[in-house]
VMD Tcl script that builds the backbone (N, CA, C; Angstrom):
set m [mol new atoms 144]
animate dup $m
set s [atomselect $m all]
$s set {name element resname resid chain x y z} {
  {N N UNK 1 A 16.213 -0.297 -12.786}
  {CA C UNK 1 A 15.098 0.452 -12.264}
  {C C UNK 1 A 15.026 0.253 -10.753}
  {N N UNK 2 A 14.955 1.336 -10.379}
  {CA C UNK 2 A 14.747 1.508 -8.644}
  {C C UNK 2 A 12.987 1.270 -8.329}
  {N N UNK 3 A 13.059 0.461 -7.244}
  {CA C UNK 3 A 11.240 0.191 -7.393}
  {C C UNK 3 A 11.010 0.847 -5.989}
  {N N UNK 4 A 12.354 0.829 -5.047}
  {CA C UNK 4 A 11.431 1.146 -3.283}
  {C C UNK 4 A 10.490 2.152 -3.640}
  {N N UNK 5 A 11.470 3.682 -4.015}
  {CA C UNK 5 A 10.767 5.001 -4.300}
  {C C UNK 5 A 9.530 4.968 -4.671}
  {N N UNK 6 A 9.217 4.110 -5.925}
  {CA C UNK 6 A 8.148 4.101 -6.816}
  {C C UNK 6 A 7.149 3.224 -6.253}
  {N N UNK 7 A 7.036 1.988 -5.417}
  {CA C UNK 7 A 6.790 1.579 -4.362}
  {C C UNK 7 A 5.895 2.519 -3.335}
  {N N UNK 8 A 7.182 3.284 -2.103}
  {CA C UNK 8 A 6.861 4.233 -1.577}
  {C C UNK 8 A 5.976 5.086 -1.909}
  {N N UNK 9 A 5.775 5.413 -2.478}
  {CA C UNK 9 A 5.293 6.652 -3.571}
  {C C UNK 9 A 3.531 6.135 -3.560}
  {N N UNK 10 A 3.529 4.995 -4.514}
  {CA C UNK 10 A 1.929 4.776 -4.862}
  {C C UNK 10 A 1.774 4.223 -3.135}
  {N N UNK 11 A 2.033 3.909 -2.101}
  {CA C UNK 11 A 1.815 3.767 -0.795}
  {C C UNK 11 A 1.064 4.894 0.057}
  {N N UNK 12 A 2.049 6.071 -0.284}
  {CA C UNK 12 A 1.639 7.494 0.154}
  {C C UNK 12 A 0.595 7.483 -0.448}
  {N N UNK 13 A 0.077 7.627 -1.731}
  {CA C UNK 13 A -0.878 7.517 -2.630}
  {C C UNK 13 A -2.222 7.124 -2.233}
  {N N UNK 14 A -1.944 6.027 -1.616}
  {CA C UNK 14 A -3.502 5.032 -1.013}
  {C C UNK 14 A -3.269 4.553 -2.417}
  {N N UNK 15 A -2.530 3.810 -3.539}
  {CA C UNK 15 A -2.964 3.329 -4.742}
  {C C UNK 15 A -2.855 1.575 -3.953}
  {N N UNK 16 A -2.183 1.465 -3.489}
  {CA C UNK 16 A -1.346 0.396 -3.062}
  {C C UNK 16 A -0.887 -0.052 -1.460}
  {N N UNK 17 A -0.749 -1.104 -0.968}
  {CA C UNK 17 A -0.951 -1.337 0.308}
  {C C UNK 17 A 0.177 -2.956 0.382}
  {N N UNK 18 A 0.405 -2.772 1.617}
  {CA C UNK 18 A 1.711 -4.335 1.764}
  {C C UNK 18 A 1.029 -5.127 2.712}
  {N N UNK 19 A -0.110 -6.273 2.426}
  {CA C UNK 19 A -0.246 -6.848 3.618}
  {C C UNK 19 A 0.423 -7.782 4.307}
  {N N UNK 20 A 1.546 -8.271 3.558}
  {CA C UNK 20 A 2.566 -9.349 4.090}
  {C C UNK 20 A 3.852 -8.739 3.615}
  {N N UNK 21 A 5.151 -8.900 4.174}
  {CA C UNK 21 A 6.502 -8.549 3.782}
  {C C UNK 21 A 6.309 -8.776 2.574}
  {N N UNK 22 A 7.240 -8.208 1.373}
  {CA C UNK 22 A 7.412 -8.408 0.055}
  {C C UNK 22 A 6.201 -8.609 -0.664}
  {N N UNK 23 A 4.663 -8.439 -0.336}
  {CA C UNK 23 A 3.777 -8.702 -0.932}
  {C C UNK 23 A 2.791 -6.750 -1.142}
  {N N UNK 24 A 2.510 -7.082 -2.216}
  {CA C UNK 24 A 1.732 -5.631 -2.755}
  {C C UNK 24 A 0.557 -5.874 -3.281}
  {N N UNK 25 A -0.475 -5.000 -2.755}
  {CA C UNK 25 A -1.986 -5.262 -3.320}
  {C C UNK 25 A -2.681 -3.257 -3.470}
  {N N UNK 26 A -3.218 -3.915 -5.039}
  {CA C UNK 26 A -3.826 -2.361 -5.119}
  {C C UNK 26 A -5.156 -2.319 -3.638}
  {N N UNK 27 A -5.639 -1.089 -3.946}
  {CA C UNK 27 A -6.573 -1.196 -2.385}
  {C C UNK 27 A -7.524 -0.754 -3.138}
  {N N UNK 28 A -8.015 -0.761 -4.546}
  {CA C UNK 28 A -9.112 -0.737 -5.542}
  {C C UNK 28 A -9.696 -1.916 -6.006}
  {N N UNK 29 A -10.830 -2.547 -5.719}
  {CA C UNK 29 A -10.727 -3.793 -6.240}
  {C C UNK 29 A -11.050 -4.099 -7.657}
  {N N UNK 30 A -10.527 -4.551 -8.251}
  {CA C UNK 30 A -10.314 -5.184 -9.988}
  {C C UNK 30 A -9.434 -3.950 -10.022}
  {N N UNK 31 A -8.230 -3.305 -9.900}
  {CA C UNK 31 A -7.730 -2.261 -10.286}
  {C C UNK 31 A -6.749 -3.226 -11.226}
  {N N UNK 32 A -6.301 -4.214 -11.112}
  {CA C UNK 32 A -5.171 -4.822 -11.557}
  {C C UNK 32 A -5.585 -5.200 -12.840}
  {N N UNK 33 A -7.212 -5.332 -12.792}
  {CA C UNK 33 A -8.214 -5.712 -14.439}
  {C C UNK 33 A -8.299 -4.540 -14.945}
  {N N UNK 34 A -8.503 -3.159 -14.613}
  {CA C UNK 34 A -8.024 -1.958 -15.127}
  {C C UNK 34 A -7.218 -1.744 -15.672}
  {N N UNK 35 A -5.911 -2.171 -15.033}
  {CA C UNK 35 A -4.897 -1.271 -15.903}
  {C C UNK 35 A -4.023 -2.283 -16.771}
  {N N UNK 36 A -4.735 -3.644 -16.875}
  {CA C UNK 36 A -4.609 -4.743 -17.820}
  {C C UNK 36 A -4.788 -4.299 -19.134}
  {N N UNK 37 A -6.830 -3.724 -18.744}
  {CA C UNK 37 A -7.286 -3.572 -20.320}
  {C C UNK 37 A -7.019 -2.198 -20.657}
  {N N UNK 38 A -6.506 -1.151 -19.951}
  {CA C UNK 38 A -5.889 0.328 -20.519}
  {C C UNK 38 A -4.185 0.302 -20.856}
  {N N UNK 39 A -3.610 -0.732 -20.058}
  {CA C UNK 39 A -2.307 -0.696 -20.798}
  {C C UNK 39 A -2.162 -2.070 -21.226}
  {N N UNK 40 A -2.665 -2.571 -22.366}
  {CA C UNK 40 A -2.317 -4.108 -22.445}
  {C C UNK 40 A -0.728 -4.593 -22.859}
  {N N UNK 41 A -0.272 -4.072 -22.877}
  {CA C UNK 41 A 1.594 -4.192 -23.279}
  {C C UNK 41 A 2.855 -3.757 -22.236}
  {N N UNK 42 A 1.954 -3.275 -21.453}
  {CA C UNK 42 A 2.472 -2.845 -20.285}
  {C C UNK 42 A 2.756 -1.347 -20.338}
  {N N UNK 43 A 3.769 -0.918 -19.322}
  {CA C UNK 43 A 4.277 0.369 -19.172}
  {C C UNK 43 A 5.227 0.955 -20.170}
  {N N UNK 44 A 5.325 1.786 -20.686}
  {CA C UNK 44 A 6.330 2.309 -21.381}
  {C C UNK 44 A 7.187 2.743 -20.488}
  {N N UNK 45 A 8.650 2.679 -21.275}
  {CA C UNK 45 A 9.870 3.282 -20.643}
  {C C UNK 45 A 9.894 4.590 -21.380}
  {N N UNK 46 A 10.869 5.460 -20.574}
  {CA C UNK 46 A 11.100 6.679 -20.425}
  {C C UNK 46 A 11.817 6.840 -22.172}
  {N N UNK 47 A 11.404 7.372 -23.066}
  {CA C UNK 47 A 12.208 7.710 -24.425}
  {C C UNK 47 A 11.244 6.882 -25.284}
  {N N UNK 48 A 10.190 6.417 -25.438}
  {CA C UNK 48 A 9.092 5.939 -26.368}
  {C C UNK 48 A 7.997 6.399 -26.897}
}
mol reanalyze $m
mol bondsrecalc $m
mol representation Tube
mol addrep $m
């Protein structure tokens, strides 16, 4: 899996923001407790 693009992408977005090299933070706060309790198993892959 390629992540820059997908990365890039929620950046353009405003979902997501880099305040230190290699570090990622949503720019919603508790967004990360959101999408805990709506996807609790995580993401599905493509063919599920």
């Amino acid at each position: 899996m390629i992540i820059a693009p997908l990365r890039s992408s929620l950046i353009k977005k405003g979902m997501i923001y880099s305040p230190a090299h290699g570090d990622t933070a949503f720019t919603v706060p508790l967004f990360d407790q959101f999408m805990l309790r709506t996807m609790p198993d995580g993401p599905r892959k493509a063919g599920q």
